[in-house]
C-alpha positions as CSV (number, residue, x, y, z in Angstrom):
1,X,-139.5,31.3,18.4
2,X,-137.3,29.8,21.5
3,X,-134.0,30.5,22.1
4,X,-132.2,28.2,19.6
5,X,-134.2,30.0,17.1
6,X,-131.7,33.1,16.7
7,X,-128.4,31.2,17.4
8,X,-129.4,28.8,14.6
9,X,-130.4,31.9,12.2
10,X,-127.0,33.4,13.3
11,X,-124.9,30.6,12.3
12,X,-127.1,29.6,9.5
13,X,-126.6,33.1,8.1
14,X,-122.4,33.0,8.7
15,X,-122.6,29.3,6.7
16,X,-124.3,29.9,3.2
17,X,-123.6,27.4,0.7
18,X,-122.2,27.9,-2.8
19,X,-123.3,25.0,-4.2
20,X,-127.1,26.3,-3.2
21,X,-126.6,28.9,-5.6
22,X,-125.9,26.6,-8.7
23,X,-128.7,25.9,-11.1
24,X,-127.7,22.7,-13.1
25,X,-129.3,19.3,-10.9
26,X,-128.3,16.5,-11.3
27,X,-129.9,13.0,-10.3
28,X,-128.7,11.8,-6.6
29,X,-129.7,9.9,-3.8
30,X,-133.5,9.7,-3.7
31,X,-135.1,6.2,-4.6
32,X,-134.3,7.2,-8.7
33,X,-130.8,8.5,-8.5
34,X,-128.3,7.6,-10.4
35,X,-126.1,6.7,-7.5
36,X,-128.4,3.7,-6.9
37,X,-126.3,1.7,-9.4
38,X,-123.3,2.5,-8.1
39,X,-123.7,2.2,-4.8
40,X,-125.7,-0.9,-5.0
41,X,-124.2,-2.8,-7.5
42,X,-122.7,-5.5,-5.3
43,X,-124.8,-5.3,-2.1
44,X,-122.2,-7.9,-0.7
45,X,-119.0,-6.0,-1.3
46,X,-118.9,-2.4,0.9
47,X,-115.6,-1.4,-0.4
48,X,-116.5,-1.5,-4.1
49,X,-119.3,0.7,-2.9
50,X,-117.0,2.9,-1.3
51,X,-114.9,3.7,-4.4
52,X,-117.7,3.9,-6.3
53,X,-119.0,6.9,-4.0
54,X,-115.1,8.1,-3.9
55,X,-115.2,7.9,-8.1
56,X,-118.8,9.3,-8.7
57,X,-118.0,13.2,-10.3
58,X,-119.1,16.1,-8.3
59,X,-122.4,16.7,-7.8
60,X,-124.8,19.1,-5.3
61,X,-126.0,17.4,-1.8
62,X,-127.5,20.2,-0.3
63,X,-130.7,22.0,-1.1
64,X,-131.9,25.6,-0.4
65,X,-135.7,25.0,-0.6
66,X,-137.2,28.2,-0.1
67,X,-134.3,30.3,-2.0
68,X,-133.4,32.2,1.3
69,X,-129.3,31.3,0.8
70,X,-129.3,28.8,3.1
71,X,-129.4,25.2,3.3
72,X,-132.1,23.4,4.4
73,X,-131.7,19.8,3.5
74,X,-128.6,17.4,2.7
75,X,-127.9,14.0,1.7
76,X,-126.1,12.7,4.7
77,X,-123.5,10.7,3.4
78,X,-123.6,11.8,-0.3
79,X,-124.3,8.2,-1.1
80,X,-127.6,6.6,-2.8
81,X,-130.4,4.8,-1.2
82,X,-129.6,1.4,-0.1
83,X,-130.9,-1.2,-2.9
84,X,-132.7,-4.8,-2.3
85,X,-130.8,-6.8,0.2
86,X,-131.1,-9.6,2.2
87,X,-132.5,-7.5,4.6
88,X,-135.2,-6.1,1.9
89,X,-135.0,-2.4,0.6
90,X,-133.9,1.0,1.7
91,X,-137.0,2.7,0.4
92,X,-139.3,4.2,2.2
93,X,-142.3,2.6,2.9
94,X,-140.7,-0.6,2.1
95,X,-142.2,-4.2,3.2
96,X,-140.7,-5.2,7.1
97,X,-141.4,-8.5,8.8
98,X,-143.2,-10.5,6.2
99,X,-145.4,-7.2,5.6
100,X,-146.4,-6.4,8.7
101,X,-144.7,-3.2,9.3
102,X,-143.3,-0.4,6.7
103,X,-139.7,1.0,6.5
104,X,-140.2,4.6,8.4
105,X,-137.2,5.6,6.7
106,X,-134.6,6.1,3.9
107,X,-131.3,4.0,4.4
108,X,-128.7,5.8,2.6
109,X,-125.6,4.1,1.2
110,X,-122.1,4.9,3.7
111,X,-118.8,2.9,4.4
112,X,-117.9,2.7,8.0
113,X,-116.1,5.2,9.6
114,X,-117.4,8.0,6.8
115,X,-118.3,11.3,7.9
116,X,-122.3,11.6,8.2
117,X,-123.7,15.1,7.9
118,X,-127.2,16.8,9.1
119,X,-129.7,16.2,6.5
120,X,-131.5,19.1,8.3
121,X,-130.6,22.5,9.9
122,X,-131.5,23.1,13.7
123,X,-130.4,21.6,17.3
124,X,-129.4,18.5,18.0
125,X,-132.2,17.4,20.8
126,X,-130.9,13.8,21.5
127,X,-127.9,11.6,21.2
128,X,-129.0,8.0,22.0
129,X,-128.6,4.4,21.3
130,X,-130.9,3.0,19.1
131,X,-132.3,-0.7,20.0
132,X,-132.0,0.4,23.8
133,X,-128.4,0.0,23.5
134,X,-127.7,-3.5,22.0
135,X,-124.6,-3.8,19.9
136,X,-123.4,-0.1,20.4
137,X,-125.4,1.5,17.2
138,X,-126.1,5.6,17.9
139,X,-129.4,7.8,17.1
140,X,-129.0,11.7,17.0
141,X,-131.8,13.6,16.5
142,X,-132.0,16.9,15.1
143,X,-134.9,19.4,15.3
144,X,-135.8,22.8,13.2
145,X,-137.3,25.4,15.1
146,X,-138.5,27.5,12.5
147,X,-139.9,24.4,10.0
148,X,-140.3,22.4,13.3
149,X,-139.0,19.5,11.0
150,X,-137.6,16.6,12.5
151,X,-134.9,14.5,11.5
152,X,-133.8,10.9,13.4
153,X,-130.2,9.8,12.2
154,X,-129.4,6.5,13.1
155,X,-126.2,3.9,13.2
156,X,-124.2,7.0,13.5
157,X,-120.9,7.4,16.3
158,X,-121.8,11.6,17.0
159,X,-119.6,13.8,16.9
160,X,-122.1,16.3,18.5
161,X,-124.3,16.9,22.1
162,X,-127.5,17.7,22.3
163,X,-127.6,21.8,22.0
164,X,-125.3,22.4,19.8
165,X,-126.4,23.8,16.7
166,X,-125.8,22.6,12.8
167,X,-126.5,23.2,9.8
168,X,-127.8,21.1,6.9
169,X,-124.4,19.1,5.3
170,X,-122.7,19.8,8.3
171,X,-120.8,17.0,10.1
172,X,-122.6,15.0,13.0
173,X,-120.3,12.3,13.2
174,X,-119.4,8.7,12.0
175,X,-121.4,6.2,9.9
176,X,-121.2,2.9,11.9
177,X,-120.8,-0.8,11.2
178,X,-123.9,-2.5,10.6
179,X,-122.3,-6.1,10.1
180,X,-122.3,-7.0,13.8
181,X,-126.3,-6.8,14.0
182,X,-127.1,-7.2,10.3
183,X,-124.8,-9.8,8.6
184,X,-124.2,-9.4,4.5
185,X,-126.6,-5.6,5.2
186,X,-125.4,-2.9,2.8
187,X,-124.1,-0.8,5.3
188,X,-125.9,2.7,5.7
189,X,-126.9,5.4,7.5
190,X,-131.0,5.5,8.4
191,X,-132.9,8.8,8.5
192,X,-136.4,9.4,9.6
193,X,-138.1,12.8,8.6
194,X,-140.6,14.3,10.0
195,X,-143.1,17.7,9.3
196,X,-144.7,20.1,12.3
197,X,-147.1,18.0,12.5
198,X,-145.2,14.4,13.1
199,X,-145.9,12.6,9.9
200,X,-143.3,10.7,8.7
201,X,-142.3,12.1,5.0
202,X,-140.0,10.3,2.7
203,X,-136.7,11.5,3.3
204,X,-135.7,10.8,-0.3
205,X,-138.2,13.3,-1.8
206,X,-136.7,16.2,0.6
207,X,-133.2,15.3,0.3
208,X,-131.0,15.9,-2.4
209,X,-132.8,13.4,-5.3
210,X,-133.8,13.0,-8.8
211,X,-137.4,14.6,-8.0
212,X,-136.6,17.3,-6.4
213,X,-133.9,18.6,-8.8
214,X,-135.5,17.9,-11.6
215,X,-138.5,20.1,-10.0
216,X,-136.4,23.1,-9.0
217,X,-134.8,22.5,-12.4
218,X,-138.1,23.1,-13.9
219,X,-139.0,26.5,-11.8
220,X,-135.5,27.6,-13.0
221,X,-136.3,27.2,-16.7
222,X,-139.5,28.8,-16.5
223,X,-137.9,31.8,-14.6
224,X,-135.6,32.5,-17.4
């Protein structure tokens, strides 16, 4: 199990989430939530995006997949995914360089300076610079030891070092400003997810989002 694997049980067991325990889902973040019009409905204009985020009413961003009491997935800036820009889509899988690379990612919506939180539970196992330090922009990385997920956070200022131990929804620092590398960009936060076995997963279908709500929504109703 490793030696991370009890301290992060410990603290994951001293940090249950209420909102885990609700049953009523609600549509957010994934590539169909219904904070994709709000959040992108100027891609040019962060602050309107901002109070949209600061209006939207209160909703559930974390997720307790396996029904254990404790979270083990969050949407990192409780924002949508990033819509069609100048510098193409947030989505997943989304066309790069003329088609010949794929978005590894899911760019969720965030106004500089917000407070990013781990989509994952488990210790942080880098702090970094992403583009080999150009332009300042931050990676932290975050790693499960029971799931052996994986998640890569990038264009966030940490507020953690690698060791410490967090819990999904919990605070790992500062969303950054993309303007400086990516003029007119909707500015986000980037997260790449990844299984036991290292294949990229679409971070928006294990994340807080319209398909998997509307899933656990469904095993709830056939419970009762």
């Amino acid at each position: 199990m490793g030696v991370a694997a009890p301290r992060l049980l410990k603290r994951m067991m001293t940090r249950l989430s209420l909102a885990a325990l609700a049953f009523t889902f609600v549509s957010v973040g994934g590539a169909d939530g219904a904070l994709r019009a709000l959040t992108n409905s100027n891609a040019r204009a962060p602050e309107r995006e901002a109070t949209a985020l600061a209006r939207a009413p209160a909703m559930i961003w974390t997720i307790d997949a396996d029904g254990d009491g404790v979270d083990d997935f969050s949407n990192p800036t409780h924002g949508g995914v990033r819509g069609v820009d100048a510098f193409g889509s947030g989505d997943f899988g989304a066309r790069r360089d003329a088609g010949k690379r794929t978005h590894h990612g899911v760019d969720y919506v965030a106004f500089v300076g917000q407070k990013v939180r781990a989509p994952i539970s488990g210790e942080v196992s880098r702090v970094g610079y992403a583009y080999r330090g150009i332009g300042g922009l931050r990676v932290v990385e975050i790693v499960n030891p029971e799931t052996k997920f994986t998640a890569r956070v990038l264009y966030v200022e940490p507020t953690v070092a690698v060791g410490d131990v967090v819990v999904a929804g919990e605070e790992i620092g500062a969303a950054q400003d993309l303007s400086g590398r990516y003029p007119g960009i909707t500015n986000h936060v980037h997260v790449e997810l990844r299984d036991a076995r290292r294949r990229l997963l679409d971070a928006s279908e294990q994340l807080p989002s319209a398909v998997v709500q509307a899933q656990r929504t469904q095993t709830s109703r056939a419970a009762l």
